[in-house]
C-alpha positions as CSV (number, residue, x, y, z in Angstrom):
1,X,-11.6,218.1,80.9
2,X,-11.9,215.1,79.7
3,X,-12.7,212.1,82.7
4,X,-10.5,208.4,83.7
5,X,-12.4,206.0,82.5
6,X,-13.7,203.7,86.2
7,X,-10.6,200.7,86.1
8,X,-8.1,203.7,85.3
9,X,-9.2,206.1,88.3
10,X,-9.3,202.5,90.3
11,X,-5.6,202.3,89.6
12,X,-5.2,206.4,90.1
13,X,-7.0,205.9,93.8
14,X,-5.4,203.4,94.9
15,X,-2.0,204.7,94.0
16,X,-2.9,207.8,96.2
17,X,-3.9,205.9,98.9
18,X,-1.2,203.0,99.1
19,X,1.9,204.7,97.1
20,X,4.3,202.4,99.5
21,X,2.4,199.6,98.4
22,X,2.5,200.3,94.3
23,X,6.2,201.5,94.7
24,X,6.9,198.1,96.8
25,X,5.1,196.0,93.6
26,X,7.2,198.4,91.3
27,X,10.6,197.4,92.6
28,X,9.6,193.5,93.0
29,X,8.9,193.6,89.2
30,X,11.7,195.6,87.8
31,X,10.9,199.2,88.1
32,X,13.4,200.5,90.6
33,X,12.4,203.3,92.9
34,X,13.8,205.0,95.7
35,X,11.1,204.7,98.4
36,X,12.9,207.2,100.0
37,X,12.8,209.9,97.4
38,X,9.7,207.9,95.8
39,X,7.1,211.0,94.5
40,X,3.2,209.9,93.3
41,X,4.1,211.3,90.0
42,X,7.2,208.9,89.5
43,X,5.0,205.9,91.1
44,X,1.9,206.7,89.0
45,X,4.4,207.1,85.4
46,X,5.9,203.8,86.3
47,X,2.5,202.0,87.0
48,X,0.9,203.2,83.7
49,X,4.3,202.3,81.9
50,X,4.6,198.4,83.4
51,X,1.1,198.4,82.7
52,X,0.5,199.2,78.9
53,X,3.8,197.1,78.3
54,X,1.9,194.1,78.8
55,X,3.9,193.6,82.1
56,X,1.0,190.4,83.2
57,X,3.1,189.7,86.6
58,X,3.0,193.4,87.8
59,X,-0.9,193.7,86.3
60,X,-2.1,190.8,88.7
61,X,-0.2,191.8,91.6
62,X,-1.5,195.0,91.4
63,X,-4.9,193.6,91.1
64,X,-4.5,191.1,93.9
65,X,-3.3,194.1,96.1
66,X,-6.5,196.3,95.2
67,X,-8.1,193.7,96.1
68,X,-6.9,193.0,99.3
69,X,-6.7,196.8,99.8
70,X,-3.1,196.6,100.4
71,X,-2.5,193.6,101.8
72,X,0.1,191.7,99.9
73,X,0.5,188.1,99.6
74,X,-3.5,187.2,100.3
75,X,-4.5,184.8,97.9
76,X,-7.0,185.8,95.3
77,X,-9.3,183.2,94.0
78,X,-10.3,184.9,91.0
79,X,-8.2,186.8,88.9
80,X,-7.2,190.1,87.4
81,X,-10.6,191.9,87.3
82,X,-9.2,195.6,87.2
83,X,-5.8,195.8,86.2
84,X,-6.1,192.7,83.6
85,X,-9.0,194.1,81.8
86,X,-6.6,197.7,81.2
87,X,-3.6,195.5,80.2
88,X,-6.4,193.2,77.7
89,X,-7.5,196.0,76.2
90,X,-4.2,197.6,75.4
91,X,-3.0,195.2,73.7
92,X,-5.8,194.9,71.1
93,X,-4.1,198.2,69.2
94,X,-1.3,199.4,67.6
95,X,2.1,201.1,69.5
96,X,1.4,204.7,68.4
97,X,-2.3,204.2,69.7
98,X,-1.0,202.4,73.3
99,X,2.0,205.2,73.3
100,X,-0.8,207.8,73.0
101,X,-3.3,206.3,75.7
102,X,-1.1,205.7,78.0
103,X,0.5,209.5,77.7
104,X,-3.0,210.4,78.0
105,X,-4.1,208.3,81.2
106,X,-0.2,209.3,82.9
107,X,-1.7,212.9,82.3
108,X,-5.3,212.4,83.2
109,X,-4.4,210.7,86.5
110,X,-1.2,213.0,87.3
111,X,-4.0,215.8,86.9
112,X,-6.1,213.7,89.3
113,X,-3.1,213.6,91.9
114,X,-2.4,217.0,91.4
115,X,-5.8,217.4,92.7
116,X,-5.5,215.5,95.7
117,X,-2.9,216.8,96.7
118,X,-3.8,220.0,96.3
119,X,-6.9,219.4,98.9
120,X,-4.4,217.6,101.2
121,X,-2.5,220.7,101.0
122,X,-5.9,223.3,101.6
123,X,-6.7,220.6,104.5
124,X,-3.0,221.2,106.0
125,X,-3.3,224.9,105.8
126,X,-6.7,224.8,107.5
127,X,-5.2,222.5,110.2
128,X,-2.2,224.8,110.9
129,X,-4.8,228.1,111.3
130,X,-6.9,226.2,113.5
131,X,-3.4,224.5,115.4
132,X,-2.7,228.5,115.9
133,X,-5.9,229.8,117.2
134,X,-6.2,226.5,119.7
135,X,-2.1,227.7,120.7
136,X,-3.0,231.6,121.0
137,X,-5.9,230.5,123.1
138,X,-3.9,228.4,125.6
139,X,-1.4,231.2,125.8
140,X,-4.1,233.8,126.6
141,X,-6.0,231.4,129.0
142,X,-1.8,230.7,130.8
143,X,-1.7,234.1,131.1
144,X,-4.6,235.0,132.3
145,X,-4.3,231.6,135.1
146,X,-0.4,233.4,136.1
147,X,-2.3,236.8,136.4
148,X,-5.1,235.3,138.7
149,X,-2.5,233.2,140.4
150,X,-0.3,236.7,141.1
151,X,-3.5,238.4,142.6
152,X,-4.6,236.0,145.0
153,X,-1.0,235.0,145.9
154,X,-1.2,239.1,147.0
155,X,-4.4,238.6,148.4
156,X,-3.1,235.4,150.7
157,X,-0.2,237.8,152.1
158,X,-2.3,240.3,152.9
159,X,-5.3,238.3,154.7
160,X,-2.2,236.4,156.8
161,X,-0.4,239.8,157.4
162,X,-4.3,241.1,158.6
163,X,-4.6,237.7,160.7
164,X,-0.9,238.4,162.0
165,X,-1.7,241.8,162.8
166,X,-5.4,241.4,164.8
167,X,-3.7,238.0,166.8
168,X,-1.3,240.5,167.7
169,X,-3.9,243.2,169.0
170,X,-5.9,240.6,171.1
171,X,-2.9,239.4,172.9
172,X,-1.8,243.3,173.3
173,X,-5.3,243.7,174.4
174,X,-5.1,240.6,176.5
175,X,-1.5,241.4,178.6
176,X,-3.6,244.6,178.8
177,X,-6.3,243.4,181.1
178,X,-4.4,241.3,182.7
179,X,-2.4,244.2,184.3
């Protein structure tokens, strides 16, 4: 399989960790998404898409928010290091050449997402079999507090019905002797 190249799988990673943020960028610069119904996939074609069409606005946003890790609207003193030197170097080629590299790096970084997700999903799973055991063993150790709670509950009637019953014997014995 072949491998993003480093400013691509930038892009890919930061996409999968901020998609609000990309999607947010997206609409400001024309692409319209749903953040509601926004998927990874949609947000990652849409990136690649604004960014081999030589969209400079979108490229240096996008660079200012990787950046800034997110943050939007923090000044950047120099400029478009990552997403500039993708958008530089797609412009030096023909259309047929861009149309085919950027079908190639939607598909190498949808495979990449694919990926992540898939983990995300193994790490869910994982999390809802431990989330089981942790609730079967508070149901077993509830139970076995009602069932320890039931027995001395039984025990504390019959140590006051004993205590009852020998209070009762001393003061037969005692109206005994006194007669």
């Amino acid at each position: 399989m072949e491998k993003l190249s480093p400013n691509v799988q930038k892009i890919s990673d930061f996409i999968y960790q901020k998609p609000e943020v990309v999607a947010m960028l997206l609409n400001e610069h024309g692409y319209y998404i749903n953040l509601d119904k926004a998927t990874l996939q949609q947000i990652n074609q849409y990136t690649f898409e604004a960014l081999y069409s030589g969209n400079m606005e979108f490229a240096q946003s996008l660079d200012e928010a990787i950046e800034n890790d997110g943050y939007l609207g923090v000044a950047v003193t120099v400029g478009l290091a990552v997403a500039s030197s993708v958008v530089s170097g797609i412009m030096g080629g023909n259309q047929a050449k861009k149309a085919r590299e950027l079908q190639k790096n939607i598909a190498l970084s949808q495979m990449a997402l694919t990926e992540k997700l898939s983990m995300e999903q193994i790490k869910a799973q994982s999390e809802g079999q431990r989330a089981q055991i942790l609730l079967n063993s508070a149901l077993e150790y509830r139970k076995l507090l009602q069932i320890e709670s039931t027995a001395r509950l039984k025990d504390t009637w019959i140590y006051v019905l004993a205590l009852g019953l020998s209070m009762g014997l001393f003061y037969g014995i005692y109206l005994i002797s006194k007669k």
